[in-house]
N, C-alpha and C positions, 0 to 999 in steps of 0.2 A: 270543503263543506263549511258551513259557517252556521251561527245559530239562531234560534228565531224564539216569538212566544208563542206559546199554547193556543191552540186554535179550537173553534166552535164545530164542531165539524160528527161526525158519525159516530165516535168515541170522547166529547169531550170534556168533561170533567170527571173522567174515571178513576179514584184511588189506584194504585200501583199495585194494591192487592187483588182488588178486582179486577184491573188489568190482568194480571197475573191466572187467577183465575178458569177466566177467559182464555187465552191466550198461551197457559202454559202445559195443557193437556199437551203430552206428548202425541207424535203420532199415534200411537199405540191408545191414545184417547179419543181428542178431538173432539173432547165435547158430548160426543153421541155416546161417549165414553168403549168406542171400540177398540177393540182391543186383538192385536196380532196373536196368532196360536201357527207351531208349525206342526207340519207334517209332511211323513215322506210319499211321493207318488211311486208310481207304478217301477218309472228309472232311477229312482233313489233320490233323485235332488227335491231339495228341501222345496214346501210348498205355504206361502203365506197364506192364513185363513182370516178372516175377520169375526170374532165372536162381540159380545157386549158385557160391559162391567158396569154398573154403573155408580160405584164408590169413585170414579176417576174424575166424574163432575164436581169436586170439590180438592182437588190436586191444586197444591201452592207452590208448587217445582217452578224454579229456573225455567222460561220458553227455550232457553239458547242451549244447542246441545256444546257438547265437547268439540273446538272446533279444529282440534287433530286429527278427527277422520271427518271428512265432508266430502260431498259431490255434487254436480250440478251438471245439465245440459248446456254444452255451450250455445248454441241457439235455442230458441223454445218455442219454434215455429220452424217447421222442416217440412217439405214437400217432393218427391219426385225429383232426381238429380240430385240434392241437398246429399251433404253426408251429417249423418246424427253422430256428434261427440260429447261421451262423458268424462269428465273430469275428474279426479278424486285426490284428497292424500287419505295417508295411512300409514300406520308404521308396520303394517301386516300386509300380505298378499290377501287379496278381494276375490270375491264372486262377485257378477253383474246379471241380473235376469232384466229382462225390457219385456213390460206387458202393455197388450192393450185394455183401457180401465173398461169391463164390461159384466156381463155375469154370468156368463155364458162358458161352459169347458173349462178346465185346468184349474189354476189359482182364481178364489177367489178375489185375490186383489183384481184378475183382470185376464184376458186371456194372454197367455205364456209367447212372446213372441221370440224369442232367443235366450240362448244360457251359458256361460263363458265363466271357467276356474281360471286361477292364476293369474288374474291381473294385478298389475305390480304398480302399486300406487307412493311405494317408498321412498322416492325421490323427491317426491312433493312434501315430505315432513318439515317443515319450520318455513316453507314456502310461502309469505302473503300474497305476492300475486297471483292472482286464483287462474290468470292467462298463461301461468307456467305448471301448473300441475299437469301430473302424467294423464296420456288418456289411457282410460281403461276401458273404453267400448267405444271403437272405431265402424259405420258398416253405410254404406251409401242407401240410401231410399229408394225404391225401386217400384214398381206399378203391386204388390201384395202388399205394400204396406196401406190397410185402407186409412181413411180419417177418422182422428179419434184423440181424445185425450191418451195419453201414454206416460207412463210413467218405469225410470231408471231406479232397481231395488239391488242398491251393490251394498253386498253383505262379509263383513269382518266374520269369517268361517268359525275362526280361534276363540272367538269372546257370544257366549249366547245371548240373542236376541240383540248380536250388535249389529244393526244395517240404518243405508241413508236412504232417501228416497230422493229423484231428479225428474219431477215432471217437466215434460213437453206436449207439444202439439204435432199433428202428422194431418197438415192439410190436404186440401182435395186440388189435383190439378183441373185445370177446367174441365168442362162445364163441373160447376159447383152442382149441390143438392137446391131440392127445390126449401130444406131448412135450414139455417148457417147460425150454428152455434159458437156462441163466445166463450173462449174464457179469460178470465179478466186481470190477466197477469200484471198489467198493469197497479191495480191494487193491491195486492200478493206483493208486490214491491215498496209499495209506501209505507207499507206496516214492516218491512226487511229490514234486520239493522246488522245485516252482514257487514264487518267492515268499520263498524263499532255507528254509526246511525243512519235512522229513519227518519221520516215526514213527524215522526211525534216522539215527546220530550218521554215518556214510560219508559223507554232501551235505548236511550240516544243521553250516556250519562255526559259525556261531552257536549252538549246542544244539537238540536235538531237539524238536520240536512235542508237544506232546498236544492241540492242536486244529486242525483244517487245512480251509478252505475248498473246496468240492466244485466251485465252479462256478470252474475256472483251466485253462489248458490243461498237457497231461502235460509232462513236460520233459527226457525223453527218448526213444530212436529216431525224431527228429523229427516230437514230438508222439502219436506214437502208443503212448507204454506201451505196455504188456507185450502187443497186441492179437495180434504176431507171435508169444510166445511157447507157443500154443496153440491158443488160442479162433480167432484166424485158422482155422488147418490145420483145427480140426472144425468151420467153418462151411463152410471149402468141400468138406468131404469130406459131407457131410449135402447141401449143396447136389448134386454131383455123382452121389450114391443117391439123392436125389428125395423127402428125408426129408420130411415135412411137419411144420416144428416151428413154435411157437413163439419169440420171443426174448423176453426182460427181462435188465434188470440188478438188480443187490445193491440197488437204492433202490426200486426197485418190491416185493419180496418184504418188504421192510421195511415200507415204508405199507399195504398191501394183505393183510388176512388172506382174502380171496377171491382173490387172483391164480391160486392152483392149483385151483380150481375146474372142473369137469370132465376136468381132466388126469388120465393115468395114471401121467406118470415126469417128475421132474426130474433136469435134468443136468448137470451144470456139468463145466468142461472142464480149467480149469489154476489151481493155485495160489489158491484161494480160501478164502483164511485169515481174513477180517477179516471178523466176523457180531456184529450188534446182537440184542439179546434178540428181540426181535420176529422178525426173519429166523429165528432159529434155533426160537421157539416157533411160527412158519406153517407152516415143515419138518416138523418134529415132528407137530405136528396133522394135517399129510396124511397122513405116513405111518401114525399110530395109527387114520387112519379107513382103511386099506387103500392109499395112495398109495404109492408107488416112489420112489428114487432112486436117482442114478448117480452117482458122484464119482469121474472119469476124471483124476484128480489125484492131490496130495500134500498135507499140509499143508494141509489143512483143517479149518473151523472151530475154528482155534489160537486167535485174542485176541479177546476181546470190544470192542465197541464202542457207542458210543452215535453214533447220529444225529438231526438235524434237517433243516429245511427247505434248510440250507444250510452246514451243520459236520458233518463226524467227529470226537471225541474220543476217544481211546484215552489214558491214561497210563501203561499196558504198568504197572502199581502192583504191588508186589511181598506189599503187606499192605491191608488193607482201609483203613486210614486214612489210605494214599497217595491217595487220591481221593475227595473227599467227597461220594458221589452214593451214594444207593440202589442202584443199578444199576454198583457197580464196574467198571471195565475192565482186567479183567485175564487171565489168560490161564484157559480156561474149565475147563481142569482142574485149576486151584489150589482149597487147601483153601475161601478167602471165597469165591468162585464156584459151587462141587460140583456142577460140570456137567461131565464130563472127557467129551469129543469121542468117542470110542469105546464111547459109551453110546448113543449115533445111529448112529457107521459102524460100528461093530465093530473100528475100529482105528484108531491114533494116528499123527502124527506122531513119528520118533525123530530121524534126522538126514539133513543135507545131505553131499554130494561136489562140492568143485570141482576142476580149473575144467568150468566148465559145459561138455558135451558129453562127460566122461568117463561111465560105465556099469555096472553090476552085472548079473549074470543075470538073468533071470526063471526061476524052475524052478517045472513044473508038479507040482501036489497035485491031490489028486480028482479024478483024471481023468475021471469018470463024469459029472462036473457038469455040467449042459447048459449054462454059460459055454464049454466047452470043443467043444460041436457039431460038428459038419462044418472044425475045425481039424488033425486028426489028430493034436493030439498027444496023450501019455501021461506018466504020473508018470514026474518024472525029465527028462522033456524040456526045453532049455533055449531059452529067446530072449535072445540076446548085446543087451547094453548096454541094455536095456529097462528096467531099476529104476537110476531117478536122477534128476536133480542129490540132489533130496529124496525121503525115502520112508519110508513108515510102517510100524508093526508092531503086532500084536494081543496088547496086555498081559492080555486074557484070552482064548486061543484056544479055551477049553473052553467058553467061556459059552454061554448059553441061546440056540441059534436063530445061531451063530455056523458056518459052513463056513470052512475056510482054504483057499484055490486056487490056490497060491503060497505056498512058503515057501525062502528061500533066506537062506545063513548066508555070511558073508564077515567078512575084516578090511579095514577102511578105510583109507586113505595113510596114517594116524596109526598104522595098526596096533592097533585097537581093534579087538573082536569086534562084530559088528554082522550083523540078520537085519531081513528085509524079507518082510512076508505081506497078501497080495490076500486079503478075505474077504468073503464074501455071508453079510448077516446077515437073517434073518426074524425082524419084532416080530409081538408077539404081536396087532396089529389087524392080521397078513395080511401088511403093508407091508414092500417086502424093496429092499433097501439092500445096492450094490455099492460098496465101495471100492476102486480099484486100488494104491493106495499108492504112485503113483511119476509125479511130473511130467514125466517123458517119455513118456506117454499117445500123446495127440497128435501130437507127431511123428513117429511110427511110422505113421500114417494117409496123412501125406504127405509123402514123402521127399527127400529136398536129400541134397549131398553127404555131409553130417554124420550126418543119422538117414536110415538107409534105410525104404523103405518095409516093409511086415509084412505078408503075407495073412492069419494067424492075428491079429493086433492088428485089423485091419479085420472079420475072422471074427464076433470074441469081442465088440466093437463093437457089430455087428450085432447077434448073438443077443441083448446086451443091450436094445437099442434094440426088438427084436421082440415080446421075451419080455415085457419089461415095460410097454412105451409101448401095449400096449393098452387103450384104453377100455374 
């Protein structure tokens, strides 16, 4: 790993405390400030609940847990045939529960898919290579495991309230769903400074990485990256509608130019910034043969990347001869790139607000748009705190096949002029592509003390999900 400068990018010129902030909610926070409660079921094994606190939006703790007990998926896309491994140390014998993330039966983290005492992870203590830790949940994938975000909850028995979390993915073998949900693991790793760095100088006290290991556990909300900051809330809110989707991650849409194959809509949910020419040229090909997308986010498809079998490289390079590859990593709307992201969504990343949980309006445009269906609302109409942390805007609102459905103007804490615009764009193979522009999407779906829940946000969801996700 070698080190670079500070980059312009989703997060960047954050204080360290802000960073912190942001970033150091534990699991047991995450911002929405939720917060783990146990209890016993019916057979006595303990059951994670999710309640809300919200004194934890202002937690200045360490992101990086203890990293003598850790675990992680060693794949984090598995499918039929696949066998699913976790990993862990510990200086104690473990429990391992594997749920799938939904809302429905059992724990609410998720429904309860297996349960296993005495796993023995003490072999792995002082171990840095994370490829030599013991597994402690071995089980092959089989046609009951459906598709779904999933996530590994191995829990230190002896010490209360000490567990890790190891999200994965549990694709669909073919035929896929007619909707093909992302998650964006990819990003989830740039912000990882498992291993001592990341893509940025805030946890990378050594200098910042331009290459980072894919196969490590996350290193913070106790292992679970950013899983709470989104993509959780609209797995279990799709779970709880009865959606019939789809799951992959960012490394599947990379190797795979058939993964969207019979699909009608991709959707990604939070904060999926980090896209390899491949991901971005499979997208694109779907949409031009008439495919759909949804980008219930902000800041997306910001930096390019290069992957393999087992590395991301980004060196966030500011000129083309910062990186000596064909395939630059730079940010996709720089001039050696000339792919500027709102040539796909119709509109760009501009900037961030912290600290996280503050908000801007949403005001409604075009009200006639059928995003806006059975919501009641009209031009003009507002939704409080709906556009933020990050959020984008349409540096051509006139463009060809470009709607704006949302346009609001504000000054930021800095007192800067700043405007934020929701646009559904139609290319010209048919293929019609929704942006929301604002990573507070999904928490409006499922509401904690912090972001209240939205009928209209779940509405305009919907209609999305209806209009387009047809086959």
């Amino acid at each position: 790993m070698s080190g670079m400068r500070a980059s312009d990018d989703g997060f960047p010129h954050v204080s360290l405390i802000s960073r912190r902030r942001l970033l150091a909610l534990p699991a047991i926070g995450v911002a929405s400030a939720l917060v783990l409660r146990s209890s016993a079921n019916r057979n006595g094994r303990e059951r994670l609940e999710f309640g809300a606190s919200s004194p934890l939006l202002t937690a200045e703790s360490s992101p990086v847990y203890d990293q003598s007990f850790a675990a992680f998926a060693s794949q984090l896309s598995v499918a039929v045939g696949d066998e699913l491994i976790i990993r862990a140390r510990s200086a104690r014998l473990l429990s391992v529960a594997v749920h799938r993330v939904g809302s429905s039966r059992g724990s609410s983290i998720g429904q309860p898919i297996e349960f296993r005492t005495g796993a023995d992870a003490r072999a792995g203590t002082g171990v840095d290579d994370v490829s030599q830790w013991p597994i402690v949940f071995r089980k092959a994938i089989d046609e009951s495991w459906r598709s779904g975000l999933y996530v590994a909850v191995v829990t230190d028995d002896s010490v209360p309230r000490a567990r890790r979390f190891a999200p994965f993915v549990v694709r669909d073998h073919r035929p896929v769903r007619p909707i093909v949900v992302q998650i964006p693991f990819t990003t989830y790793h740039a912000y990882n400074a498992w291993g001592g760095a990341s893509l940025y100088p805030f946890n990378s006290p050594g200098g910042v990485a331009t290459s980072l290991p894919i196969s490590r556990p996350f290193d913070v909300f106790d292992g679970a990256g950013f899983m709470f900051y989104g993509d959780w809330q609209m797995a279990r809110w799709l779970d709880r509608e009865q959606y019939d989707v789809s799951f992959v991650t960012s490394y599947d849409l990379h190797r795979d130019p058939r993964l969207l194959d019979g699909a009608s809509l991709f959707a990604t949910a939070f904060h999926d910034e980090y896209w390899s020419t491949p991901m971005r040229s499979h997208l694109e090909d779907f949409v031009a043969s008439g495919g759909n997308a949804a980008f219930f986010a902000a800041n997306s498809i910001y930096w390019r990347i290069r992957l393999d079998e087992t590395t991301m490289t980004c060196h966030k390079a500011a000129a083309a001869d910062e990186d000596p590859h064909d395939d630059t990593t730079g940010r996709w709307r720089d001039p050696f790139v000339g792919a500027p992201e709102h040539k796909l969504l119709g509109s760009h990343y501009e900037s961030y607000e912290f600290p996280y949980g503050h908000g801007y309006d949403w005001t409604v445009a075009s009200e006639d748009h059928w995003l806006y269906d059975g919501t009641g609302l009209r031009n003009g109409d507002r939704l409080q705190r709906l556009v933020g942390y990050e959020w984008d805007n349409a540096p051509q609102d006139d463009a060809e096949g470009v709607v704006v459905v949302s346009r609001t103007q504000f000054t930021d804490r800095a007192s800067k002029p700043r405007r934020h615009e929701a646009v559904v764009r139609t290319h010209p193979g048919g293929g019609i592509v929704v942006n929301v522009g604002t990573t507070y999407w999904p928490r409006f779906l499922e509401g904690d003390d912090a972001f209240p829940t939205s009928p209209q946000v779940q509405r305009m969801t919907a209609n999305v999900l209806e209009r387009l996700g047809r086959r």
